[in-house]
C-alpha positions in Angstrom: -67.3 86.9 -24.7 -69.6 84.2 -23.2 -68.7 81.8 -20.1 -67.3 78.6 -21.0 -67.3 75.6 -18.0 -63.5 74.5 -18.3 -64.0 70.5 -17.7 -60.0 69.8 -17.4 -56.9 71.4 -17.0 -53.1 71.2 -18.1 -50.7 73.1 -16.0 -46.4 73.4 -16.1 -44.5 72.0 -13.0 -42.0 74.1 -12.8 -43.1 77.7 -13.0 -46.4 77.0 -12.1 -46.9 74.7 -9.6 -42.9 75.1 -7.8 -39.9 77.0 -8.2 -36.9 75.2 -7.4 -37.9 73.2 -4.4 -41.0 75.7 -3.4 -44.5 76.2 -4.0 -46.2 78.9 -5.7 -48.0 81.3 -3.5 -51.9 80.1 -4.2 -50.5 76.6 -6.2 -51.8 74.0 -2.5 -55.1 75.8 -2.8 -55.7 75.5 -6.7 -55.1 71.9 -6.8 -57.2 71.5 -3.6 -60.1 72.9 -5.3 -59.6 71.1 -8.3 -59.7 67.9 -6.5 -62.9 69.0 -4.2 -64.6 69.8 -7.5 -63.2 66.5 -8.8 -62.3 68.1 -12.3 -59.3 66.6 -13.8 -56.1 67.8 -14.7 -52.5 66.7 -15.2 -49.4 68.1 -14.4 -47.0 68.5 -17.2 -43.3 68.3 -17.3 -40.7 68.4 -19.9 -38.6 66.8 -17.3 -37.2 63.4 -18.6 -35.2 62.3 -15.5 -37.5 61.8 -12.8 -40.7 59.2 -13.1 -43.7 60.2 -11.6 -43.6 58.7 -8.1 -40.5 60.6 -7.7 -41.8 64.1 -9.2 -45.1 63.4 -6.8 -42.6 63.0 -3.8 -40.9 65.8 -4.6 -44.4 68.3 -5.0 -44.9 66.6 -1.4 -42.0 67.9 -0.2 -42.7 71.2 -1.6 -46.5 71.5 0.4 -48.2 70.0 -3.0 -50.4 67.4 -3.0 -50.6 65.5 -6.3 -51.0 62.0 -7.4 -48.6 60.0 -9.6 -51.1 59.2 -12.2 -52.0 63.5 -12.5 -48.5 63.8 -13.9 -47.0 63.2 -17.7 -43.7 63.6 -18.4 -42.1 63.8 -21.6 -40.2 60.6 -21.2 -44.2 59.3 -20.8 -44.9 61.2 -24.0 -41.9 59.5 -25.7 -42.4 56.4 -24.4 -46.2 56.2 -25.7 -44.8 57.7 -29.4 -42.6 54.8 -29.6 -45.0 52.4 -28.4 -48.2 53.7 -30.8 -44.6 53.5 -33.9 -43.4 50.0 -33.2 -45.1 47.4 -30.0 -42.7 45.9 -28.2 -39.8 47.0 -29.8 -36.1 47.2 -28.5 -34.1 50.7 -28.4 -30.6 51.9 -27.3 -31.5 54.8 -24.9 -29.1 57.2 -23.1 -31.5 58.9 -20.6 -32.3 58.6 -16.9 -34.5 56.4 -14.6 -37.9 58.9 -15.9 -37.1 57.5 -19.3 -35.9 54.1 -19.1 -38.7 53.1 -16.4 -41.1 55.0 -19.4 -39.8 52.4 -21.9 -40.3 49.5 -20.0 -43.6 50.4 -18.7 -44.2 50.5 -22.5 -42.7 46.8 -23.7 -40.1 48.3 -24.8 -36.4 45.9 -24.0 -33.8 48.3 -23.7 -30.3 47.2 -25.5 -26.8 48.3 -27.0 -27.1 45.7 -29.5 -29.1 45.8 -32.8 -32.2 48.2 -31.4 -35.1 47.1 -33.4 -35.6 50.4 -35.5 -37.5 48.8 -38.8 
């Protein structure tokens, strides 16, 4: 099979990176090499609760060095799917701070009252 130069890379949180509140034996070194070699890559969560300032504290606390903006979340995912659907629309969420800071960030007004959904 012949060489191919990976130019980017998507890796899990949890699994991956950390386990509960520790690092993976070999995770500080990977993403140290990836930033010395400046190729880009994201961290991906399915994780909905927590924005990404507060999943980049945490990987801080766990050894891991890695910026806010290297991390999408599903609440991010969500967040864009509504925005790309309907631009500045309103919606009646039942979520955490990862998702309703998401919605925001994205125009979105968040409401209990007649959500904009046409």
């Amino acid at each position: 099979m012949p060489r191919r130069n990976i130019s980017s890379w998507l890796m899990d949180m949890d699994g991956v990176l950390v386990h509960e509140e520790q690092a993976i034996p070999g995770a500080a070194e990977f993403l140290k090499r990836l930033e010395e070699r400046e190729l880009p890559f994201l961290v991906l969560t399915n994780n909905s609760i927590y924005t990404p300032r507060d999943l980049a504290a945490r990987l801080r606390t766990s050894g891991l060095v890695v910026p806010e903006s290297r991390i999408w979340t599903s609440a991010l995912a969500t967040a864009r799917f509504l925005h790309d659907q309907r631009p500045g629309g309103s919606a009646f969420v039942i979520g955490e701070a990862g998702l309703t800071t998401a919605l925001h960030e994205a125009g979105y007004t968040l409401t209990e009252r007649s959500p904009r959904i046409t």
